[in-house]
N, C-alpha and C positions, 0 to 999 in steps of 0.2 A: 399407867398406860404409856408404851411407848411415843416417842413424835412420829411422825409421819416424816417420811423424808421427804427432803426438799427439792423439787425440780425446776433445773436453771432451763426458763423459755426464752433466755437472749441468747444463747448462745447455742448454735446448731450442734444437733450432737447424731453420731454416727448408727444408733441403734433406732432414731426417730426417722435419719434420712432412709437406710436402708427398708421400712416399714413405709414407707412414702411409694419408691421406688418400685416397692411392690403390691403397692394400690391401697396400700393400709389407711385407717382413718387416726391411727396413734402417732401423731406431729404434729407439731406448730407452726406459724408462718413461717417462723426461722428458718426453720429444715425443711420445708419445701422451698422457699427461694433459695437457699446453699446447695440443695439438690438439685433444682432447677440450673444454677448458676453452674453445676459441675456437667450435668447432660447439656451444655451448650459447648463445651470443652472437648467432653467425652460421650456423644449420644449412645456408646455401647454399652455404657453401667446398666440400665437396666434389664439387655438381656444376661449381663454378667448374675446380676439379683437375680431374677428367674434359673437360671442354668444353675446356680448354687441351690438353690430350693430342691431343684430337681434330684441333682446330686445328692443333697439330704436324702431323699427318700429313697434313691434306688438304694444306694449303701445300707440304710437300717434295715430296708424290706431283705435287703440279700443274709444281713448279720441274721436279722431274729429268722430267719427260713433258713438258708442251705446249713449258715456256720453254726445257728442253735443259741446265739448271745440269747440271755434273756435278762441283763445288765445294761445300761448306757450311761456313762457317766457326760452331759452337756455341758462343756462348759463356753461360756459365752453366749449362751442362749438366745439373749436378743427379746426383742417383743414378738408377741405370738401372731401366729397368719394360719394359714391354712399349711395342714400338713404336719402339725409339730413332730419332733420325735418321740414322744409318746404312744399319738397317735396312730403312725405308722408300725411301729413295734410292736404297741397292741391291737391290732388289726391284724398281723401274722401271730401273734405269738398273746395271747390274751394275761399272762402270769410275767409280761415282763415288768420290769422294777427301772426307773429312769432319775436320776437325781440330774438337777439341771443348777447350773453355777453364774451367776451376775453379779455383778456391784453395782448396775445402774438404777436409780429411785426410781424411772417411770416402770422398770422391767419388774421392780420388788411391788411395785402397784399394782401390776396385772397377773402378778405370781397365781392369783386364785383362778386365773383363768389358766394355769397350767395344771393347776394340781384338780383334774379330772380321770383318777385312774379306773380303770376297768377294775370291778368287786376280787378279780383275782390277783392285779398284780397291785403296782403301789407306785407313787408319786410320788418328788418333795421338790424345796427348793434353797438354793441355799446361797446369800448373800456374802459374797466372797470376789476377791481380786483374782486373777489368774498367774498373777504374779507370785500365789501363796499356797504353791502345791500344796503344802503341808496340811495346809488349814482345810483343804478342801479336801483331801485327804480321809482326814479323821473327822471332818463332818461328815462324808458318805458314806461313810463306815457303818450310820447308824438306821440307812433304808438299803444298802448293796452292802454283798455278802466277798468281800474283797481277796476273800481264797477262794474263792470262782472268776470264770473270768468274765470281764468286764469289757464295753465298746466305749472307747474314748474320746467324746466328739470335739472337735476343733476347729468349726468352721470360719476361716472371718476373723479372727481372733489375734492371731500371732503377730499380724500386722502394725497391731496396734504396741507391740512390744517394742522398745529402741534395741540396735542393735548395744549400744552397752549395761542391758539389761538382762544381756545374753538369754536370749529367746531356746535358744535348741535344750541348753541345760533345764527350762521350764517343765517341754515337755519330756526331756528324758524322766526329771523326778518324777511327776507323776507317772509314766511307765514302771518308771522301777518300784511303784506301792502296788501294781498291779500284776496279779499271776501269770505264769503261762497260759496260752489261746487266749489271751485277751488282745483285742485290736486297736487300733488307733486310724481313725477316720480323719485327715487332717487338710482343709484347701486353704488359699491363701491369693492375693492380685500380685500379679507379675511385676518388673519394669520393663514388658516388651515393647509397652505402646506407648511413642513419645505423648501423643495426648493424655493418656489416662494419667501420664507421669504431672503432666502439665495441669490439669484438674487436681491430681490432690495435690498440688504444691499450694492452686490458689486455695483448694479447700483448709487445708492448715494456717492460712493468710486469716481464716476469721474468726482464730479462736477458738476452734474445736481442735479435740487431741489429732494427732499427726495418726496418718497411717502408711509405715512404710512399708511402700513397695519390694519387693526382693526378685532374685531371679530365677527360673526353674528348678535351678542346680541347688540352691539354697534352700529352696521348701524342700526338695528332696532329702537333705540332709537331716530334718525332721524325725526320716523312717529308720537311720543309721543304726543297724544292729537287729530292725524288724527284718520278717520276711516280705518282701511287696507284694501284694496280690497283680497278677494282670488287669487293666495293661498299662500297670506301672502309674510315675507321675505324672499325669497328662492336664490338659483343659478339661475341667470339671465337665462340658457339655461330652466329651471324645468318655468318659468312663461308662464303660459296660454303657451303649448307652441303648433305648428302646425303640423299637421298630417303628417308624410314625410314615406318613403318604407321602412326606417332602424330602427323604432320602435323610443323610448323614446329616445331624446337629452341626450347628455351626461353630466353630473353636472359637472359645472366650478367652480372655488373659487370666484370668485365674485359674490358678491350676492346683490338683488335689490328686489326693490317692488314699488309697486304703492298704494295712498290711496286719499280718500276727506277728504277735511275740511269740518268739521260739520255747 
């Protein structure tokens, strides 16, 4: 019988704060006072958490409806909340197929709370670095049908990548395992806002992995070679966004976009 992985509760970690942030009960003291300690820095993280969520799910509703995905490759997944992309996928589209990608033990602990697919389509999950196209690759290969195409999510993620870990070459491999009409759904935190810069510097101060910030023109460069959808790389809240009583969403520093490969 396998071990059980191991999870470190001294030391904040970024898939427990973000779960925090969005009202979750999946964190420790740790990462609610590091979270805490970063909204006294930056009190717009959590509509940044929210606005990203949201983001999630307009993007999959529009993939599995207008574009017809019925593929989504997650990776970075995160702990589960409301919404997943599963969820929302099958909710449009009942026969889609979702593999979701993490290396983190508390995320590989609540995996079974992903893997609820609708009788027609199918779920997995699959314990893997982002840093190992390959790997994740030829593991989805075996619930997604990879000469069809496929929606590539990336939310949240790339950040965590150093820039001489060369983050863009990341996700181009995995693009280039993927066919044509397959999309690539990808947001990321800016360095627009000196505070937000200043929160994660001191968040890196405690021992949790860095997440570097980048600047619009950089996440854009992401899409190099896709086609963009409208209306392009924006603040995650500003994409396609939906009609609500209090007029235009408010622009967050993170910023995303959605595009096909030709």
């Amino acid at each position: 019988m396998s071990e059980e992985p191991r999870i470190d509760t001294t030391v904040p970690h970024s898939a427990r704060i973000w779960n925090y942030w969005l009202g979750g009960k999946d964190n420790y003291p740790v990462d609610r006072e590091a979270g805490d300690r970063f909204l006294t820095v930056y009190p717009g993280m959590t509509d940044v958490a929210r606005a990203v969520r949201h983001f999630l799910a307009r993007t999959v509703r529009y993939l599995a409806g207008e574009a017809g995905i019925r593929q989504f490759l997650d990776v970075g997944t995160g702990l589960p909340t409301v919404d997943n992309t599963h969820e929302v996928a099958q909710r449009a589209a009942p026969d889609a197929r979702i593999v979701y990608v993490d290396n983190d033990p508390l995320v590989l602990l609540h995996a079974r709370a992903l893997l609820t697919s609708t009788p027609e389509g199918a779920t997995d999950y699959i314990d893997a670095d982002a840093r190992d196209p390959e790997r994740i690759l030829r593991r989805a290969a075996a619930t997604l049908d990879l000469d069809r195409p496929v929606a590539l999510m990336m939310l949240g993620i790339m950040g965590h990548v150093s820039d001489e870990e060369d983050p863009r070459s990341i996700v181009a491999e995995l693009m280039r395992g993927l066919p044509s009409g397959s999309h690539l759904v990808l947001s990321d935190g800016t360095d627009l806002s000196r505070e937000r810069s200043q929160a994660h510097d001191q968040y890196a101060g405690t021992g949790a992995v860095p997440y570097h910030l980048r600047s619009p023109e950089r996440i854009a460069s992401y899409f190099d070679g896709l086609d963009l959808l409208e209306p392009g790389v924006v603040p995650v809240s500003r994409w396609r966004p939906e009609d609500g009583p209090f007029g235009p969403p408010q622009a967050v520093t993170t910023y995303g976009g959605v595009a096909r490969k030709p």
